[in-house]
ZADO-1210 file (C-alpha; in nm, 4 decimals, padded with zeros to 6 digits):
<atoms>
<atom x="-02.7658" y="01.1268" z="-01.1035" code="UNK" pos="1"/>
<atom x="-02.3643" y="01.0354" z="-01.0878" code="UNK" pos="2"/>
<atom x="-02.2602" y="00.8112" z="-00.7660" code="UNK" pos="3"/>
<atom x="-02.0734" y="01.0289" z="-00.4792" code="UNK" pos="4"/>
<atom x="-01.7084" y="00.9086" z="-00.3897" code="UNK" pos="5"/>
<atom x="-01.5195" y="00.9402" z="-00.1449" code="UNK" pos="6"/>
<atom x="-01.1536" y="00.9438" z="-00.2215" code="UNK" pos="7"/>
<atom x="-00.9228" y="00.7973" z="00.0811" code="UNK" pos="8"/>
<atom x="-00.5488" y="00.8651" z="00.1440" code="UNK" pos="9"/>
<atom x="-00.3496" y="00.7944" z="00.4221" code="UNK" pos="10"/>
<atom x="00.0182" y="01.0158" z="00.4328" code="UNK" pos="11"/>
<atom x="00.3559" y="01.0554" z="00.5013" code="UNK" pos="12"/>
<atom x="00.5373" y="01.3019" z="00.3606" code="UNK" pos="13"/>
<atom x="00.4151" y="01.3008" z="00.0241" code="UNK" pos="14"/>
<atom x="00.4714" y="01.6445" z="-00.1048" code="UNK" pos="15"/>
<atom x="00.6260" y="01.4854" z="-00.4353" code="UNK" pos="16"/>
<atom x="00.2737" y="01.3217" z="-00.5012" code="UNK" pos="17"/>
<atom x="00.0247" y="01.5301" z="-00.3425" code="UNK" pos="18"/>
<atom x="-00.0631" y="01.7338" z="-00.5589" code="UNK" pos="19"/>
<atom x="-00.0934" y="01.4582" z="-00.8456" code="UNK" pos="20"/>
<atom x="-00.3257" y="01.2661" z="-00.6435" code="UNK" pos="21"/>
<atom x="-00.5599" y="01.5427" z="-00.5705" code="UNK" pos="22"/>
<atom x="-00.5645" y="01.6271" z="-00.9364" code="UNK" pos="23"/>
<atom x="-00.6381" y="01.2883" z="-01.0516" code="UNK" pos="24"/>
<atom x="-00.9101" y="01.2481" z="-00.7384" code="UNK" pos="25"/>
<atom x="-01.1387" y="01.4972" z="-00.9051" code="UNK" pos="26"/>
<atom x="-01.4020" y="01.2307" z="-00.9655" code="UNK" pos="27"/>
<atom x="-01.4357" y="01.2928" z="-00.5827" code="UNK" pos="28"/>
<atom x="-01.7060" y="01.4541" z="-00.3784" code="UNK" pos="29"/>
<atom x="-01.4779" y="01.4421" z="-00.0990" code="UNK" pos="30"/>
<atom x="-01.0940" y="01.3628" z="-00.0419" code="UNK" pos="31"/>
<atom x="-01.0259" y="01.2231" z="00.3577" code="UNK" pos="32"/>
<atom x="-00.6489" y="01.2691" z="00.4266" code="UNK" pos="33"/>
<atom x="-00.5108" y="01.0555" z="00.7476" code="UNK" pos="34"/>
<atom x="-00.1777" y="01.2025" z="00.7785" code="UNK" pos="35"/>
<atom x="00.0887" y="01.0631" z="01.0499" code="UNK" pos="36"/>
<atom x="00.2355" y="01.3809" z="01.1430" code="UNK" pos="37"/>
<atom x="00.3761" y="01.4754" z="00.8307" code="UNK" pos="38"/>
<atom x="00.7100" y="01.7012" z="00.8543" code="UNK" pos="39"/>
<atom x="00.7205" y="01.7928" z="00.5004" code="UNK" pos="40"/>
<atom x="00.4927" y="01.9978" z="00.2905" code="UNK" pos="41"/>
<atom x="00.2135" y="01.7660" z="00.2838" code="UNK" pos="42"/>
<atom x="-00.0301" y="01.9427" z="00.4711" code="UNK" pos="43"/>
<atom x="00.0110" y="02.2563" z="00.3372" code="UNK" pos="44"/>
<atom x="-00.0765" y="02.1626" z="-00.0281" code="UNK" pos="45"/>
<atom x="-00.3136" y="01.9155" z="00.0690" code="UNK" pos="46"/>
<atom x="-00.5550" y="02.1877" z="00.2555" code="UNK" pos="47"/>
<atom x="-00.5466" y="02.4271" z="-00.0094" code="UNK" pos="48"/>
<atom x="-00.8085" y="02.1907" z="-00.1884" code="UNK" pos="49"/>
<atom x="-01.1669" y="02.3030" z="-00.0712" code="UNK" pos="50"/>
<atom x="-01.2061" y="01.9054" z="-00.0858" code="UNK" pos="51"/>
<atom x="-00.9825" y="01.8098" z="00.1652" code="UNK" pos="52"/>
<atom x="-01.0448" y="01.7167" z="00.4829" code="UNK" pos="53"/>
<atom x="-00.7169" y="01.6703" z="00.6244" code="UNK" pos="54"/>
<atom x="-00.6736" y="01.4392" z="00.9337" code="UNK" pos="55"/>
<atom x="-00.3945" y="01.3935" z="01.1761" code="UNK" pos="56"/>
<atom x="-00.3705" y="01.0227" z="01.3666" code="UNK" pos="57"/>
<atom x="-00.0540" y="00.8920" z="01.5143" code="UNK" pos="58"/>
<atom x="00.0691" y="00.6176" z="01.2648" code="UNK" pos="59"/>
<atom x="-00.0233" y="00.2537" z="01.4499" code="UNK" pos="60"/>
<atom x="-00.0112" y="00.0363" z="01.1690" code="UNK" pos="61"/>
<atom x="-00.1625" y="00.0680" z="00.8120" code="UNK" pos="62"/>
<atom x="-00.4990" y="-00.1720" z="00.8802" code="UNK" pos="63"/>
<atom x="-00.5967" y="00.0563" z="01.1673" code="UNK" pos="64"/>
<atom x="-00.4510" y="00.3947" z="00.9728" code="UNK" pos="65"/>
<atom x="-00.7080" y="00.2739" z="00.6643" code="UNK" pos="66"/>
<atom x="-00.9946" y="00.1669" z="00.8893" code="UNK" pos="67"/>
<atom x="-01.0235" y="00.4857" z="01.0654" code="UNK" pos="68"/>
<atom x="-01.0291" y="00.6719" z="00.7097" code="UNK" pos="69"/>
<atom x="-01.3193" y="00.4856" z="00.6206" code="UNK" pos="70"/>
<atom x="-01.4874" y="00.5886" z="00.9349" code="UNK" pos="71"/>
<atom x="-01.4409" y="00.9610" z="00.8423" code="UNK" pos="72"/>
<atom x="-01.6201" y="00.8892" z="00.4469" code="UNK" pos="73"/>
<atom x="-01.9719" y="01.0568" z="00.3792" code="UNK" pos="74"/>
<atom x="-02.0137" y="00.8392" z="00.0856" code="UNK" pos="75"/>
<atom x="-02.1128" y="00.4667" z="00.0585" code="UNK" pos="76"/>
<atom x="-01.8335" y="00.4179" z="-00.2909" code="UNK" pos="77"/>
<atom x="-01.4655" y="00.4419" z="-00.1749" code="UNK" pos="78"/>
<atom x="-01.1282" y="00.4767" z="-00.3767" code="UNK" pos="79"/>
<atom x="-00.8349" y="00.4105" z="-00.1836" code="UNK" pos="80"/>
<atom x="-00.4845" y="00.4394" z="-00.3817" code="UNK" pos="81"/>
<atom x="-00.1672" y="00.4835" z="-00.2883" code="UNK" pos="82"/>
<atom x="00.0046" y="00.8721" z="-00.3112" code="UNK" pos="83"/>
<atom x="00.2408" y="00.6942" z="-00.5296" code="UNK" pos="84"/>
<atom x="-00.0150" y="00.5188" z="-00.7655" code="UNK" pos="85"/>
<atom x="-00.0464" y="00.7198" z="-01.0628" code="UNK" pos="86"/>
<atom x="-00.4223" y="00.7024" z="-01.2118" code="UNK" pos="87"/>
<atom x="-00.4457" y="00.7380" z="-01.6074" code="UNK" pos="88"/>
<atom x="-00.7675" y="00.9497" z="-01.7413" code="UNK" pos="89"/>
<atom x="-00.9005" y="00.5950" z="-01.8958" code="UNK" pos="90"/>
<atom x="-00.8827" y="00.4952" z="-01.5703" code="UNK" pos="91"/>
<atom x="-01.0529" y="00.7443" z="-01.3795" code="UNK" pos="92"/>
<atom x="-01.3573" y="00.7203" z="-01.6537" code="UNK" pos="93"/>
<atom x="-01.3224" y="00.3366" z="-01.5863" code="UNK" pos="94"/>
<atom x="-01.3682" y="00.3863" z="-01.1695" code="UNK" pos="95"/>
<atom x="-01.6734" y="00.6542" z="-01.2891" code="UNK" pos="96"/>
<atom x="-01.8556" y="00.4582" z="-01.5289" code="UNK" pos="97"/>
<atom x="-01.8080" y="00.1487" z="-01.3485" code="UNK" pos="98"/>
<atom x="-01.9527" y="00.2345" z="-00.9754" code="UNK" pos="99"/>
<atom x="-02.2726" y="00.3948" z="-01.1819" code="UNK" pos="100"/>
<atom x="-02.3194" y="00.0664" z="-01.3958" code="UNK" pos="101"/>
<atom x="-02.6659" y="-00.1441" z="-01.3317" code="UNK" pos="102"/>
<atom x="-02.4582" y="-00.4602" z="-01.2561" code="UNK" pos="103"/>
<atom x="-02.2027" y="-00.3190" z="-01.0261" code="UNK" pos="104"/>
<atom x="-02.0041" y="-00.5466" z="-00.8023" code="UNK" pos="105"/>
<atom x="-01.9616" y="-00.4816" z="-00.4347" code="UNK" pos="106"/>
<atom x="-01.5318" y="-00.3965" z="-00.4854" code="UNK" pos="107"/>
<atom x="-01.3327" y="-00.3870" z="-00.7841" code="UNK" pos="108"/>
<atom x="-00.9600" y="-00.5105" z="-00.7928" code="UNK" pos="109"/>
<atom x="-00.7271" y="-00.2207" z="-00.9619" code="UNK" pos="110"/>
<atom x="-00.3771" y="-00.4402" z="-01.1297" code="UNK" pos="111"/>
<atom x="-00.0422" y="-00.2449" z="-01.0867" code="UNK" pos="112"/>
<atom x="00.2276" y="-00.1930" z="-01.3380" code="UNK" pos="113"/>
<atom x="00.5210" y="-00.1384" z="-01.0973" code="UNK" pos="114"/>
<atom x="00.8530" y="00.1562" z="-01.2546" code="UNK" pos="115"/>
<atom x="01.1738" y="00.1509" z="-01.0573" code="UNK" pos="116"/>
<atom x="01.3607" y="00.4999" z="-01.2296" code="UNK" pos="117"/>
<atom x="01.0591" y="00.5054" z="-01.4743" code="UNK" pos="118"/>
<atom x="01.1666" y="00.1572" z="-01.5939" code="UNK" pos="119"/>
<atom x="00.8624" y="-00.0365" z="-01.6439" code="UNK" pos="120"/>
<atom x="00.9470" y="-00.3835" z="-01.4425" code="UNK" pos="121"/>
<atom x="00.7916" y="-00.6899" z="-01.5475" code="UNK" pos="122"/>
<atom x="00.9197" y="-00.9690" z="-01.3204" code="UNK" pos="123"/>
<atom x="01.0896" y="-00.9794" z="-01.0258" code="UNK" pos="124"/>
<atom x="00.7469" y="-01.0301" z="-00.8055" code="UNK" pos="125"/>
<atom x="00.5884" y="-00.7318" z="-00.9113" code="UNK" pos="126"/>
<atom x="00.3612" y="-00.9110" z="-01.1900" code="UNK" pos="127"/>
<atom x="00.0035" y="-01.0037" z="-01.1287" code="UNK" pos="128"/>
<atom x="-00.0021" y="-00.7955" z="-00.8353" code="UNK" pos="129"/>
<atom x="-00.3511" y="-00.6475" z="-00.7990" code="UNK" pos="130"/>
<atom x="-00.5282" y="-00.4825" z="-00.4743" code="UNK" pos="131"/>
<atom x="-00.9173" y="-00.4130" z="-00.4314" code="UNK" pos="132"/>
<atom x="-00.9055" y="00.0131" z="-00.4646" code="UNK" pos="133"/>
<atom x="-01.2859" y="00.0832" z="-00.4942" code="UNK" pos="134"/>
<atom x="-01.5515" y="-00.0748" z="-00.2801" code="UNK" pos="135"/>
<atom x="-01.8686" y="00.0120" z="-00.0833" code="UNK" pos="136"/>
<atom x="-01.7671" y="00.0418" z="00.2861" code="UNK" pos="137"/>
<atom x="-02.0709" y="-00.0654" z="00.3947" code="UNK" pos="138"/>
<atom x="-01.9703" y="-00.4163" z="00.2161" code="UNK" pos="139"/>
<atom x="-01.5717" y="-00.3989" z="00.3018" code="UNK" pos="140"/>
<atom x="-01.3939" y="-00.4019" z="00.5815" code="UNK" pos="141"/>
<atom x="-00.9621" y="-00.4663" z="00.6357" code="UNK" pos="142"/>
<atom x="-00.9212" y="-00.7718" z="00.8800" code="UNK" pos="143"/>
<atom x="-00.8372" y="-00.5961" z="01.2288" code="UNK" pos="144"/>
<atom x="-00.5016" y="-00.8138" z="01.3357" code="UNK" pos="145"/>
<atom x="-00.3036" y="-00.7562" z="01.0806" code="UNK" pos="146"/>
<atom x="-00.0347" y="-00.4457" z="01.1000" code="UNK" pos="147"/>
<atom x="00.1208" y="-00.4872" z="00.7656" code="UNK" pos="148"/>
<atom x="00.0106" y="-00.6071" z="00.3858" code="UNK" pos="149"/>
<atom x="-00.3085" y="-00.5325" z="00.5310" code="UNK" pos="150"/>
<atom x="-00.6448" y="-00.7378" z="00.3719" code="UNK" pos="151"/>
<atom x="-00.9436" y="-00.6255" z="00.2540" code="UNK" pos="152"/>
<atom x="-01.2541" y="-00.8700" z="00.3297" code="UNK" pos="153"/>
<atom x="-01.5347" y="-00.8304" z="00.1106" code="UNK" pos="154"/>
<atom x="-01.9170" y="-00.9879" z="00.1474" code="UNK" pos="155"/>
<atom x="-01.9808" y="-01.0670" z="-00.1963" code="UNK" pos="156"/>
<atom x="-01.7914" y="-01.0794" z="-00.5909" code="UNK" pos="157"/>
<atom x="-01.4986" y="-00.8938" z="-00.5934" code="UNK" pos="158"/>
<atom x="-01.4707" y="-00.7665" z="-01.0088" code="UNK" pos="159"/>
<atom x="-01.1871" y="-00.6055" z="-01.1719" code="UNK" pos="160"/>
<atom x="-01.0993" y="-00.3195" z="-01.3526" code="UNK" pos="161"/>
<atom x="-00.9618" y="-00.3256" z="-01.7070" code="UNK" pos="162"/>
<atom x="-00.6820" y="-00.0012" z="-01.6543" code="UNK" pos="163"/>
<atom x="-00.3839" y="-00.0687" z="-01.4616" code="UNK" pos="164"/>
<atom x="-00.2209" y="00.1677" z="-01.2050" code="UNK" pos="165"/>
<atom x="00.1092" y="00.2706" z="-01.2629" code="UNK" pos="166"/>
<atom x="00.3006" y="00.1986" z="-00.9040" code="UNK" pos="167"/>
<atom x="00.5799" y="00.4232" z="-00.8828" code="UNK" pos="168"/>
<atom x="00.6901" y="00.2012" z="-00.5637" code="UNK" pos="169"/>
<atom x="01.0764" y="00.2157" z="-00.6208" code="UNK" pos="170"/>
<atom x="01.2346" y="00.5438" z="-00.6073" code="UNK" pos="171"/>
<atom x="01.5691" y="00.4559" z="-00.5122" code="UNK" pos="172"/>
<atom x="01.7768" y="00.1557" z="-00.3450" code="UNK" pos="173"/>
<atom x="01.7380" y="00.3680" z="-00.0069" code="UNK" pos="174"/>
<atom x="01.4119" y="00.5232" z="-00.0677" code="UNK" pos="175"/>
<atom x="01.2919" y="00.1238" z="-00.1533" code="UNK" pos="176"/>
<atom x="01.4740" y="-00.0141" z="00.2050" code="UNK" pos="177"/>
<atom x="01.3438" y="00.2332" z="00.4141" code="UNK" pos="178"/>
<atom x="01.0065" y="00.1520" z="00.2892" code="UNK" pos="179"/>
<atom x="01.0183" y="-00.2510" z="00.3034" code="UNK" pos="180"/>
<atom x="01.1731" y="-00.2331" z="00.6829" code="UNK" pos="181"/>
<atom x="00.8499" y="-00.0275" z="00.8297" code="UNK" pos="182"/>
<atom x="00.6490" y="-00.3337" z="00.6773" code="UNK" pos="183"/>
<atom x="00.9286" y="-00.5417" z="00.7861" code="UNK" pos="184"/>
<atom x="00.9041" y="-00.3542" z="01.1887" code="UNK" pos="185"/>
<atom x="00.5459" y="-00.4026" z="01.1463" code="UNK" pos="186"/>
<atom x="00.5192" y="-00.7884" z="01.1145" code="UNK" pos="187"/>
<atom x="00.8166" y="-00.8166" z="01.3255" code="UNK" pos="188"/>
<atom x="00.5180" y="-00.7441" z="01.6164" code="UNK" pos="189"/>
<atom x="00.2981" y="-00.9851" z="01.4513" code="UNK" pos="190"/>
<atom x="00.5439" y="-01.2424" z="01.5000" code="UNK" pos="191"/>
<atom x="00.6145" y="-01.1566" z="01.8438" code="UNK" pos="192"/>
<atom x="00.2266" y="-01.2005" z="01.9394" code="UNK" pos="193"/>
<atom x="00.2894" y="-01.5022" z="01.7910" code="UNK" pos="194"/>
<atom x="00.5582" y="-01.6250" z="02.0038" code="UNK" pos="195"/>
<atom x="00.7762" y="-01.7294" z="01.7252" code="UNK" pos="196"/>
<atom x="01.1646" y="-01.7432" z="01.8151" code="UNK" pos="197"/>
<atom x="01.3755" y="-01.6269" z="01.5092" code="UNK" pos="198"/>
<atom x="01.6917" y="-01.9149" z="01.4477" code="UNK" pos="199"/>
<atom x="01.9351" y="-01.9852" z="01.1528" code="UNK" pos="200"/>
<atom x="01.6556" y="-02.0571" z="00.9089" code="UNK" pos="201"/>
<atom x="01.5115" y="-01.7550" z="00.9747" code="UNK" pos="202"/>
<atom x="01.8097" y="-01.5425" z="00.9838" code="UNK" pos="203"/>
<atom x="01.9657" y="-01.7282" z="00.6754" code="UNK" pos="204"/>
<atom x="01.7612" y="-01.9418" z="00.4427" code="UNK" pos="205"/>
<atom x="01.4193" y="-01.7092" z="00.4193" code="UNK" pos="206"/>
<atom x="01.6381" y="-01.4294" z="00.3065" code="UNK" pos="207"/>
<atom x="01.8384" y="-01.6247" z="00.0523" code="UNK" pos="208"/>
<atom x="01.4854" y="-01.8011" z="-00.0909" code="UNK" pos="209"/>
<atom x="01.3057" y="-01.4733" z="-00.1352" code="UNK" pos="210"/>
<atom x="01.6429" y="-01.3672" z="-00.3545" code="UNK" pos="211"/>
<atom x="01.6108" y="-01.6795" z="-00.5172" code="UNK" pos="212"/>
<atom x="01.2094" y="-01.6959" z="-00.5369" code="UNK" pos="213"/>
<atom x="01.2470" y="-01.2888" z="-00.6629" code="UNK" pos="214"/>
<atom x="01.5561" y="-01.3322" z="-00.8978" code="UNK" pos="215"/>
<atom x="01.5266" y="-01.6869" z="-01.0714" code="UNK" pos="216"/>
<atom x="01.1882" y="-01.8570" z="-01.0181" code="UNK" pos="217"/>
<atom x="01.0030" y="-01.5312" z="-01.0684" code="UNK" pos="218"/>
<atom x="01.2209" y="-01.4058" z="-01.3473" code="UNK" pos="219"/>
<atom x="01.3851" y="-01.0729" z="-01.1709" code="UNK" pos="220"/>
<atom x="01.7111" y="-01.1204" z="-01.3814" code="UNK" pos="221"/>
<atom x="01.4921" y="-01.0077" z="-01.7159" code="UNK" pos="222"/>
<atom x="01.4286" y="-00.6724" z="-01.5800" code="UNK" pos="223"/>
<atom x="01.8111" y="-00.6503" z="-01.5757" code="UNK" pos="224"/>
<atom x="01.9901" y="-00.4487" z="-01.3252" code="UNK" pos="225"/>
<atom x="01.6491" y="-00.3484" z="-01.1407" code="UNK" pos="226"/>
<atom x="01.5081" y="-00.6640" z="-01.0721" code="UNK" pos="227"/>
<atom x="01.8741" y="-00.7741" z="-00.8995" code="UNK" pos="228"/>
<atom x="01.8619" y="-00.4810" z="-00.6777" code="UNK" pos="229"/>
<atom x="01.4415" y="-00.5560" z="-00.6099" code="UNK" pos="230"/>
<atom x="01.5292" y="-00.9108" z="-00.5357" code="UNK" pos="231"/>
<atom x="01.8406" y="-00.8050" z="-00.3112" code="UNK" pos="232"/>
<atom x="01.6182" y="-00.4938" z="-00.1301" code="UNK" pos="233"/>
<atom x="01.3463" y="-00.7648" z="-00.0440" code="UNK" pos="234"/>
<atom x="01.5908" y="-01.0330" z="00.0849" code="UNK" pos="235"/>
<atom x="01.7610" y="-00.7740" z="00.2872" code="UNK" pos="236"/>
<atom x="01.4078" y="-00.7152" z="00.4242" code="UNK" pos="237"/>
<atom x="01.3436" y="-01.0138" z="00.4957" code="UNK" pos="238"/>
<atom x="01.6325" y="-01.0407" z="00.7472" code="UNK" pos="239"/>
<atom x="01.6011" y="-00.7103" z="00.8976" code="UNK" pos="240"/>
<atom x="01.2366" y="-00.9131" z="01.0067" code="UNK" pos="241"/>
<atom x="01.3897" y="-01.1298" z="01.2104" code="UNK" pos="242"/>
<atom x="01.6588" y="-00.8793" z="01.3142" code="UNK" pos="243"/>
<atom x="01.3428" y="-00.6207" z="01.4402" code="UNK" pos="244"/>
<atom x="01.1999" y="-00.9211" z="01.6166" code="UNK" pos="245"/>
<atom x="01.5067" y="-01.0371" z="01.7806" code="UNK" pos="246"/>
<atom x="01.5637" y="-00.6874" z="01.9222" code="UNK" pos="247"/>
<atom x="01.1519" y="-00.6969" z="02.0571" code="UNK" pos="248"/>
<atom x="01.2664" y="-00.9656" z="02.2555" code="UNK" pos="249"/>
<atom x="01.5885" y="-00.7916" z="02.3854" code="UNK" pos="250"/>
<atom x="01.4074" y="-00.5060" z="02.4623" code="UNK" pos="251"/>
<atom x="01.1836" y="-00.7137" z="02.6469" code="UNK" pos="252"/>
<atom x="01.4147" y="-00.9012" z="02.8251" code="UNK" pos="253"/>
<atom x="01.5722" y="-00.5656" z="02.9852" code="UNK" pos="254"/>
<atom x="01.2367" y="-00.5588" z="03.1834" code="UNK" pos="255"/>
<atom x="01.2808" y="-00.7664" z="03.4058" code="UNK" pos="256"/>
</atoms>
């Protein structure tokens, strides 16, 4: 008898990839949707899948958004992509035959190939990027205090599966900004529970290194064109950090 899974997405508009991701989760018994209040289409093509059950939550951060999906899963195996990570058919036979192997692992890490435009990119800090995408819950949990990049802690081997995921993370300059500054808003609070106080090296030199660190020491400048504007978008992020933080402690400030 075949292992029940429990397919996982959190949401925000996605109407572009939707209905993509509920075609490729057919391995599923089950698909949970935790949607943050979607104004798009989302819900409406999402629910017309007899195995959806949709979810509303008011968006927190992503570690909480993804812990309270697995709360709402039946089954004991997981997968939890992205709406914007494309599954092949090898792959999905790959997640099947793997979780109803004799010597299966607790959580499997899934590798991403990352397109900007449909360009395949190579460098720029995309390569050897992997995340863990199926796991037992009942062995897997994401660490509670973090709000952004958000980490999966498993209690045993973590293996890895052979087919990559094709990451269609960068749609467009703006589309790509938008994106990096909720992540950036995000750790901007982690930094304030921190106490840390934002000053030239912050506001200057981190942004200029990740540029650097993106463009030269990780190779961006071979992907051409795309990997300047990915090393740009992500040094731009990276001051926009310290910008968000800065203006926590302004707002703060007008308390009292």
């Amino acid at each position: 008898m075949s292992i029940k899974i429990s397919a996982l997405l959190i949401t925000y508009n996605e109407e572009d990839n939707i209905l993509r991701f509920l075609d490729e989760a057919s391995y599923a018994e089950e698909i949970i949707i935790v949607d943050s209040f979607s104004t798009d289409k989302t819900e409406e093509l999402a629910i017309k899948n007899p195995k959806v059950h949709f979810v509303k939550r008011k968006f927190d951060n992503f570690t909480a958004q993804r812990n309270f999906a697995l709360s709402l899963a039946k089954n004991d195996w997981v997968t939890f992509f992205d709406a914007d990570e494309e599954l092949s058919e090898d792959l999905i036979k790959e997640i099947v035959s793997t979780v109803n192997s004799k010597n299966v692992k607790a959580a499997y890490y899934v590798c991403h190939d990352f397109y900007f435009n449909e360009k395949k990119i190579k460098y720029s800090g995309q390569q050897n990027v992997k995340a863990v995408r199926v796991f037992k819950k009942s062995k897997c949990k994401y660490v509670d205090n973090l709000k952004v990049h958000e980490l999966l802690i498993c209690d045993s081997e973590i293996g890895k599966i052979k087919h990559k995921i094709k990451h269609h993370t960068f749609v467009d300059e703006n589309f790509y900004l938008e994106k990096l500054n909720v992540y950036s808003k995000l750790r901007a609070q982690e930094l304030r529970i921190k106490n840390l106080k934002p000053t030239f090296y912050h506001y200057k030199i981190k942004p200029l290194y990740r540029f650097f660190n993106y463009y030269i020491l990780r190779l961006g400048f071979l992907d051409g064109i795309q990997g300047y504007k990915i090393s740009k978008l992500h040094a731009i992020s990276i001051a926009n950090r310290y910008k968000f933080l800065d203006e926590i402690y302004k707002e703060e400030q007008k308390l009292f």
